[in-house]
GUMARRO-687128 format. One line per 2 residues: number of its first residue (from 1); for each residue x, y, z of C-alpha. Coordinates in Angstrom, 2 decimals. Layout:
NUM> X,Y,Z  ...
END
This chain:
1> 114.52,97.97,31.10  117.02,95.40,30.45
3> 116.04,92.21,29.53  113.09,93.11,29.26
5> 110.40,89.67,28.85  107.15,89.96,26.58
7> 104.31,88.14,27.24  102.88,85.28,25.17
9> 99.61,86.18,23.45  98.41,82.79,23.83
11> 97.73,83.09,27.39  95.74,86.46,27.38
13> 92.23,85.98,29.18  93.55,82.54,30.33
15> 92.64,81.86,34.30  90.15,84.62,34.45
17> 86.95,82.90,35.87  86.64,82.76,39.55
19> 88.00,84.60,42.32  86.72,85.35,45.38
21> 85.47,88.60,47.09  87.68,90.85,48.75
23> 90.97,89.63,47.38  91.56,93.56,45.39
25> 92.29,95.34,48.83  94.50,98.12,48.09
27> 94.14,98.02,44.03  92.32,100.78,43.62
29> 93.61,103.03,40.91  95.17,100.20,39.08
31> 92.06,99.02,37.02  90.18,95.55,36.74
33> 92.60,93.19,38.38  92.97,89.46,37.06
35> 92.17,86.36,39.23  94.85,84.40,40.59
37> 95.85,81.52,38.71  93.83,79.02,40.83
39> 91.23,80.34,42.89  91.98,81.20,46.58
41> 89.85,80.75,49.63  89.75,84.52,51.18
43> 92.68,84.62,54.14  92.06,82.60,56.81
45> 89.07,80.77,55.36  89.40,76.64,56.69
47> 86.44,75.51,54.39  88.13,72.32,53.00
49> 89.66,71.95,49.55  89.62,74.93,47.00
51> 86.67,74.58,44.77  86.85,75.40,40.91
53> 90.91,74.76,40.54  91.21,75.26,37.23
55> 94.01,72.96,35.67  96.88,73.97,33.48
57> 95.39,74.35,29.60  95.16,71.62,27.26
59> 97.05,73.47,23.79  100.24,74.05,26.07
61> 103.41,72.76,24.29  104.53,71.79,28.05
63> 105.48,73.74,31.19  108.23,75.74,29.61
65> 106.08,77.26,26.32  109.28,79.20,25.15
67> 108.98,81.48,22.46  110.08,80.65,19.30
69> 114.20,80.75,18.64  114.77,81.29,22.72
71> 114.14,77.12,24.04  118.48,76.64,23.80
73> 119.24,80.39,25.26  117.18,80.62,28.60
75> 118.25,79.13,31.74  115.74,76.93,33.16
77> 114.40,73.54,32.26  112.29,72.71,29.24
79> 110.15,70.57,31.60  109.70,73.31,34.61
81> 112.87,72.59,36.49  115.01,75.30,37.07
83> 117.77,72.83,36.79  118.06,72.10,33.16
85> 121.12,72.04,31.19  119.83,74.13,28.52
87> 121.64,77.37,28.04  123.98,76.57,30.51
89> 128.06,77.52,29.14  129.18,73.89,28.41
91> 126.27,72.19,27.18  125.64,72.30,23.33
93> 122.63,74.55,23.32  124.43,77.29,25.55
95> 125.02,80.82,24.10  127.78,80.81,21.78
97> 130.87,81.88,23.25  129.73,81.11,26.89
99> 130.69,77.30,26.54  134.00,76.73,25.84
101> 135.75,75.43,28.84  133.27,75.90,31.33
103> 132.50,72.27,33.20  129.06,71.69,33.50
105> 126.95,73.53,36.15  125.24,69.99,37.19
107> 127.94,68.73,39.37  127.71,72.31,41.49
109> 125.53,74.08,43.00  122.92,73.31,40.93
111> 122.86,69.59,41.28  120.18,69.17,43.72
113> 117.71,71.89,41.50  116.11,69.56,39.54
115> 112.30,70.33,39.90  110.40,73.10,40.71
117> 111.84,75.16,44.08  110.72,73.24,47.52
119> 107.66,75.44,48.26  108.76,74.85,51.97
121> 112.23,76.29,51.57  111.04,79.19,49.74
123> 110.87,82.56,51.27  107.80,84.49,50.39
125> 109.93,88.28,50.43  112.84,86.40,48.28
127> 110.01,85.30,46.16  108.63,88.85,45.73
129> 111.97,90.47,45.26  112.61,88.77,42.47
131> 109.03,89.32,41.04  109.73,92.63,41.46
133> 113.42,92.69,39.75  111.72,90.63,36.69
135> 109.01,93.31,36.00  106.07,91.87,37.64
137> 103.86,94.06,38.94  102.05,93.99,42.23
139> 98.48,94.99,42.24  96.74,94.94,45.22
141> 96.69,92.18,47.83  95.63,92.03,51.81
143> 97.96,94.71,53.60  100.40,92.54,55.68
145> 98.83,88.79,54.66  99.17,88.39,50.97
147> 100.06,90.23,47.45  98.62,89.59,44.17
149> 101.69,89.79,41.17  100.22,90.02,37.49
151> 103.22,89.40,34.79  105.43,92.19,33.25
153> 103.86,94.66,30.12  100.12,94.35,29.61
155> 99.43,92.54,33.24  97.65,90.11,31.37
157> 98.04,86.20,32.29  98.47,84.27,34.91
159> 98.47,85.71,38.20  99.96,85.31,41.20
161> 98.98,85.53,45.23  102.14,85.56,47.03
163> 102.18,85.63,51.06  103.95,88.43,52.85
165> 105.89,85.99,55.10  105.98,82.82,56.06
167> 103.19,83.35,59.34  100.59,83.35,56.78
169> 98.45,80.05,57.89  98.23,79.04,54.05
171> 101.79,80.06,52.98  102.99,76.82,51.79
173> 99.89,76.38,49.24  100.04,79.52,48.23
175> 103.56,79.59,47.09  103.01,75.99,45.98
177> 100.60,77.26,43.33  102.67,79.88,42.88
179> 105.95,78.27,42.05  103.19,75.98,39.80
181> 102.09,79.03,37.61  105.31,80.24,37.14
183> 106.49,76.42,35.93  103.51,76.94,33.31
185> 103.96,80.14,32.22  104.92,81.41,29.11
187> 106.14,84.61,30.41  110.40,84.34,29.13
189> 111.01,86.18,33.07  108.93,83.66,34.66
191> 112.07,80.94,34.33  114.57,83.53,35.62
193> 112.53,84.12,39.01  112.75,79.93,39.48
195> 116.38,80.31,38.77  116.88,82.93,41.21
197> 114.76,80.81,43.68  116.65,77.43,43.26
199> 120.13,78.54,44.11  120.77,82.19,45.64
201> 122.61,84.22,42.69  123.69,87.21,41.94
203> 122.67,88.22,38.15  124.91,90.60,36.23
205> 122.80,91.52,32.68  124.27,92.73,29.08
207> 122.62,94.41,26.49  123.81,95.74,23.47
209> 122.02,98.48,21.63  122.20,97.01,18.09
211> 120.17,97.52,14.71  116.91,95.40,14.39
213> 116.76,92.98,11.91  113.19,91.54,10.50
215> 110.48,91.46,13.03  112.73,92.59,15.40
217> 115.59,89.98,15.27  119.43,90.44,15.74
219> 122.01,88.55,12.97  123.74,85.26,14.20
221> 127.05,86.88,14.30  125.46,89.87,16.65
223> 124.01,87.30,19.00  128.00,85.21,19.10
225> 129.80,88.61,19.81  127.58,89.18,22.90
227> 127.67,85.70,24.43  131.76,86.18,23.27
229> 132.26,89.78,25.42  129.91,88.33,28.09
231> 132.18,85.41,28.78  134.93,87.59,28.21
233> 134.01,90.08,30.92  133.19,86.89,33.46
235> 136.37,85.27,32.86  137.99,89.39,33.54
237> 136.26,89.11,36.70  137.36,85.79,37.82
239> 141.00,86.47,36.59  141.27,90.12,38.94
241> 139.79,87.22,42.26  142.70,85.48,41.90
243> 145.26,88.85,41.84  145.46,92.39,40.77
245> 147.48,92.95,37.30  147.30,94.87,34.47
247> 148.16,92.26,32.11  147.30,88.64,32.91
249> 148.13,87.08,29.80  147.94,83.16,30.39
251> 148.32,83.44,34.47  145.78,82.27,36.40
253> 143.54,81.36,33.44  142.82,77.73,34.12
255> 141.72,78.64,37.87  139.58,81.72,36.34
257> 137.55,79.23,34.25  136.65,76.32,36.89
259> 135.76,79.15,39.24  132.82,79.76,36.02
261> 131.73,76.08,36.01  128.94,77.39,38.16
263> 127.52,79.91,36.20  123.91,79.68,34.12
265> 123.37,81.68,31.40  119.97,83.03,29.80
267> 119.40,85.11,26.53  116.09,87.53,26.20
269> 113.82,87.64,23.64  115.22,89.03,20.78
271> 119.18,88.65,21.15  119.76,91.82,22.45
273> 120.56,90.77,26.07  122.09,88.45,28.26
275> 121.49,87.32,32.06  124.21,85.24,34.06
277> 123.10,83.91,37.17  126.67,83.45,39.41
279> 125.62,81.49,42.73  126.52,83.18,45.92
281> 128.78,80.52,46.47  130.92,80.88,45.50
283> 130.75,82.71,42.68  129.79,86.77,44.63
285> 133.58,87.55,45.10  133.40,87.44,40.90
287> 130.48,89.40,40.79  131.80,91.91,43.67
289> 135.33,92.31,41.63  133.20,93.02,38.26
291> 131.30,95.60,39.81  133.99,97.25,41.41
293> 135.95,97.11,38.00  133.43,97.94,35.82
295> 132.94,101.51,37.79  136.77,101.87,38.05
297> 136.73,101.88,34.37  134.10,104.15,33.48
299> 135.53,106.59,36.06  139.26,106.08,33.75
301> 137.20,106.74,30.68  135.43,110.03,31.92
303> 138.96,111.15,32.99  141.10,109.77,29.77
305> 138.08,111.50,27.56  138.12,114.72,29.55
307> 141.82,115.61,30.22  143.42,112.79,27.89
309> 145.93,111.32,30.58  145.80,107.93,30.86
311> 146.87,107.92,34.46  143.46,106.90,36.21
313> 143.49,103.38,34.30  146.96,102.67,36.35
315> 145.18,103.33,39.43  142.21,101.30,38.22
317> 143.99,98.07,38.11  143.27,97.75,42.35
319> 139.93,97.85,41.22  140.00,94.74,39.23
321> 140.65,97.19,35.82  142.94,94.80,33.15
323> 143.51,94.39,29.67  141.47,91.43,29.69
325> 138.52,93.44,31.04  139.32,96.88,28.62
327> 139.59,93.69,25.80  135.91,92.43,26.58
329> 134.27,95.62,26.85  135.72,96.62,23.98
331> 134.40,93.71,22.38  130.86,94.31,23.81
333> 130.54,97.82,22.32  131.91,97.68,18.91
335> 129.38,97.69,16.20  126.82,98.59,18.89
337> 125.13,102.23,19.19  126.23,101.25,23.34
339> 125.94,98.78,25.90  124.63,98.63,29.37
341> 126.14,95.88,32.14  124.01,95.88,35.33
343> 124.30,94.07,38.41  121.66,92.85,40.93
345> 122.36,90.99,44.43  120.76,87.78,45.04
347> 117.81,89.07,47.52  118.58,85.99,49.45
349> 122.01,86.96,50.60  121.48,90.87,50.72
351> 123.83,92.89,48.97  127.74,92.07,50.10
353> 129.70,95.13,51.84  131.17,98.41,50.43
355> 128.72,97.69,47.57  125.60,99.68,46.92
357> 122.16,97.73,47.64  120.91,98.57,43.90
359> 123.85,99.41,41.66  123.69,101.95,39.19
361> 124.26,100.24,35.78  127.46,101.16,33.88
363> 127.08,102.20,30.33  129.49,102.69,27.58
365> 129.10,103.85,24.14  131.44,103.58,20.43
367> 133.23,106.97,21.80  134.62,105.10,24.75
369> 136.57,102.87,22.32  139.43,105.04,21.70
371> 140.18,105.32,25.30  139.58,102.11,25.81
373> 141.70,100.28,23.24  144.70,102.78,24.75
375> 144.26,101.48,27.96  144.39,98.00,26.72
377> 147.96,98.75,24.75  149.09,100.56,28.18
379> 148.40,97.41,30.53  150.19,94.83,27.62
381> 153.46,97.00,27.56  153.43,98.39,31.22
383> 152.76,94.71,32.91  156.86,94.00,34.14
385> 158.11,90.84,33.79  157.93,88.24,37.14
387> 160.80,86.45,38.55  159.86,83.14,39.43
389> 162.06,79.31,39.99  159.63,76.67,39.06
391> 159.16,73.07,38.10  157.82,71.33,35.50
393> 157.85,68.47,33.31  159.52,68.36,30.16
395> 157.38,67.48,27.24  159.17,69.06,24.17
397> 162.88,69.34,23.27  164.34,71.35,19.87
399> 168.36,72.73,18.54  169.43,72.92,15.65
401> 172.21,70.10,16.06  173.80,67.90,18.33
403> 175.59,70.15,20.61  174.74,73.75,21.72
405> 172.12,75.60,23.57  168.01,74.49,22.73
407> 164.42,74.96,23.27  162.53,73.48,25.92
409> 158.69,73.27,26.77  157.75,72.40,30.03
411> 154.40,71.66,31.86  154.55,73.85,35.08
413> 154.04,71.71,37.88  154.34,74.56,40.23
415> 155.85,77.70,40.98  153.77,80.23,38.36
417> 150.50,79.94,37.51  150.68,79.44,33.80
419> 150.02,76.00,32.28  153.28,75.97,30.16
421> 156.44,77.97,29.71  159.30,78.10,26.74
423> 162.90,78.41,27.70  166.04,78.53,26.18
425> 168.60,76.49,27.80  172.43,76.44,27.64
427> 174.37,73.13,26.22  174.70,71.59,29.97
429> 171.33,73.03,31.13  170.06,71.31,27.49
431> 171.43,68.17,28.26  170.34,67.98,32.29
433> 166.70,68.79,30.79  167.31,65.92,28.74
435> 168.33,63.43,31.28  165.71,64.20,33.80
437> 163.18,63.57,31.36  164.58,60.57,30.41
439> 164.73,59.18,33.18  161.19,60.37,34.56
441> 161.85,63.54,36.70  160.37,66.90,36.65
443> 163.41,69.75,36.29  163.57,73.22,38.47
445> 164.57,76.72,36.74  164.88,79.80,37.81
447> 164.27,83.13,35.62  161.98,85.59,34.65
449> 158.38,85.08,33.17  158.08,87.62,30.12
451> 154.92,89.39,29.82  155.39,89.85,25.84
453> 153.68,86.55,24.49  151.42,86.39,27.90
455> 154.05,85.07,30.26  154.65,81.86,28.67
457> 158.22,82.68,28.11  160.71,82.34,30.72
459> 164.07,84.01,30.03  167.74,84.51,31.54
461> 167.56,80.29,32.81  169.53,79.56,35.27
463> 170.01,76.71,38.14  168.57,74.15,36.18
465> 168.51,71.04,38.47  166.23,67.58,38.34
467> 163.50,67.46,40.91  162.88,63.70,42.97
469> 159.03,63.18,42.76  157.24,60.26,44.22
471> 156.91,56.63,42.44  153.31,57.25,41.01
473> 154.27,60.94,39.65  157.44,59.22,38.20
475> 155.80,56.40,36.41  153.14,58.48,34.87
477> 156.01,60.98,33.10  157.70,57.52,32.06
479> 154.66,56.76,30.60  154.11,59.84,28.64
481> 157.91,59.46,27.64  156.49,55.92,26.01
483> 154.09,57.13,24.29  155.83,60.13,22.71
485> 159.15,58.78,21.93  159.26,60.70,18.89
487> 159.47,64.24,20.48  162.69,64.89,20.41
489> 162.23,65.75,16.98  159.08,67.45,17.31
491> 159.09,71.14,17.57  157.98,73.25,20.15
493> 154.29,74.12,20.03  152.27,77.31,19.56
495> 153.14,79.80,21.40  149.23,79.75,23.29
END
């Protein structure tokens, strides 16, 4: 199984006095079943407080006991709040190559998540969904009233009684206690079903089949190339929301990563794997588009491998197949012995249409790399070049001497999505460019965006006029003039 969490030795045998009779209904055939971790009052019992609560243990390092080397790589707070910063792409402790870029997931949907989940707002079949997707298992229970969940692997641990719905007369304690174990345990998937619970997301999962290292470990640079061809394959996603294209090159990009800023990432045990947790909003058109792409090209693989035409990848691209996405997964497998990408629907929202409820999980190996790396050439010389008249500010000039054509760089302001084009302008064109930024105003162009270089080059200029902006917009290029009176001289930047 993916992801797959191990259980902390520490807490074998721990919560195992107590119990009450009749709480095993329906376990037969699954062996001695471990008390819940409080006791329970059998269903429907009104006899006051529960006796014999047994409190949280002494030795714990603190609600989020984290095995050793994973405390900066899970999502999920270090002090039982699902809303912690750790792990998440821009903080410092996130997975390398997942925080870049990304603005912090605390101004959006997880703002308000501080804490453990509002037992109150918490639906008890949500709850067990995700118990179920983690690997706990459920062992018995009262048909219809309640379920007992022990944790994933041995079963040993703390237990858990969840309530089949919210009718049950004690449903808010019992999930109360039940949101409290899972805040205390030291189970890794424990902190991934409080995720899951704080903000409906949909979780798409990596995991790299790579050589052990001692006791089990993966090398630094392994565990950077996943979180690298995770974020990759994200960023893919986001970039085919925004518009189909072989070849995106730098369009789009800056929209692709703040539509990220929501997204949480979590490592497992052993470096192996990878869980982002996309909200449902608005992040499930990403995770829709991935899916969808992510079949598309397996489906161009199987074909490319099995008749060697290269044909199915062009069709692919309406699937959300690019060379940003052929890029990343190329990226994921090399050096691996394969990779796996699988994709579960938040259980809160239900899976979105045309999409299967439980999608199969795409797999690609180090004999897919041929086809894939072909693909990626194909999209980079097949994307056509896109005519486009847009604005922008001027912010570099460069010729050679004092008359003839030059080199401009200009901010796009609007008209393409790319942050910044280079142009080569005429003598008159050169010197209107020059004017208008003098005197603080934003030019128009016409031409053609190149996709060699990732469409930051726009050739054949023409109809090069200045553009009237209002006062603020004005004063704030004059100011940038001011402080860069020296860049006339400067030459034009790199070509990213």
């Amino acid at each position: 199984m993916m992801h797959r969490p191990i259980d902390d030795p520490g807490f074998e045998g721990e919560g195992h006095g107590g119990g009450g009779p009749g709480r095993e209904g329906g376990g037969a055939g699954h062996g001695p079943v471990p008390p819940p971790y409080r006791p329970h009052p059998a269903p429907g019992d009104a006899s006051g407080p529960r006796a014999g609560a047994s409190a949280p243990r002494a030795g714990a390092s603190g609600p989020w006991r984290e095995p050793a080397g994973s405390r900066a790589e899970t999502p999920g707070p270090r002090a039982g709040a699902p809303g912690s910063r750790s792990g998440v792409p821009g903080s410092r402790n996130g997975p390398p190559g997942l925080r870049a870029g990304v603005p912090d997931p605390a101004a959006g949907p997880w703002a308000d998540t501080h804490g453990t989940p509002d037992p109150g707002r918490v639906d008890p079949r949500v709850l067990g969904a995700l118990l179920a997707r983690h690997g706990w298992r459920r062992r018995g229970g009262a048909a219809g009233r309640y379920s007992r969940w022990t944790p994933p692997g041995t079963g040993t641990g703390t237990s858990l009684l969840v309530p089949e719905s919210r009718a049950f007369p004690d449903c808010d304690d019992l999930l109360g206690e039940a949101l409290a174990a899972l805040a205390h345990s030291a189970t890794p998937s424990a902190r991934e079903v409080l995720t899951g619970l704080a903000v409906p997301s949909d979780e798409i999962r990596w995991w790299r089949d790579v050589p052990p290292g001692p006791a089990g470990t993966v090398p630094w640079t392994v565990r950077e190339q996943l979180g690298s061809a995770a974020r990759q394959l994200l960023l893919a996603g986001a970039l085919a929301v925004r518009g189909r294209a072989g070849y995106y090159g730098a369009r789009h990009r800056r929209a692709a990563q703040a539509s990220l800023g929501g997204v949480l990432v979590g490592a497992s045990p052993g470096g192996r794997g990878l869980t982002a947790f996309l909200p449902v909003d608005p992040g499930r058109p990403i995770a829709v588009r991935l899916h969808h792409a992510l079949h598309a090209a397996r489906e161009a693989v199987d074909y490319q491998r099995a008749t060697g035409g290269t044909e199915a990848f062009d069709a692919a691209v309406e699937a959300g197949v690019s060379r940003e996405l052929t890029e990343a997964l190329v990226a994921l497998v090399r050096g691996t012995e394969g990779a796996r990408i699988a994709l579960e629907w938040a259980p809160a929202a239900g899976p979105p249409e045309g999409c299967a409820a439980r999608p199969e999980p795409v797999e690609f190996s180090p004999g897919d790399l041929p086809a894939l790396r072909e693909a990626s050439a194909r999209y980079r010389t097949g994307e056509p070049s896109v005519p486009v008249r847009l604005t922008g500010a001027v912010v570099r000039m460069r010729r050679s001497g004092p008359r003839g054509a030059g080199t401009v760089r200009l901010r796009v302001l609007g008209g393409a999505e790319v942050p910044h084009v280079r142009v080569t302008l005429g003598e008159e064109a050169y010197r209107t460019a020059g004017h208008a930024h003098l005197v603080g105003l934003p030019i128009r162009v016409s031409g053609r965006l190149e996709s060699r270089g990732g469409f930051r080059r726009l050739t054949d200029a023409s109809e090069v006029v200045p553009v009237q902006v209002d006062e603020t917009e004005r004063d704030r290029l004059m100011k940038a003039l001011h402080e860069n009176l020296d860049f006339f001289e400067e030459a034009c930047g790199p070509e990213d």
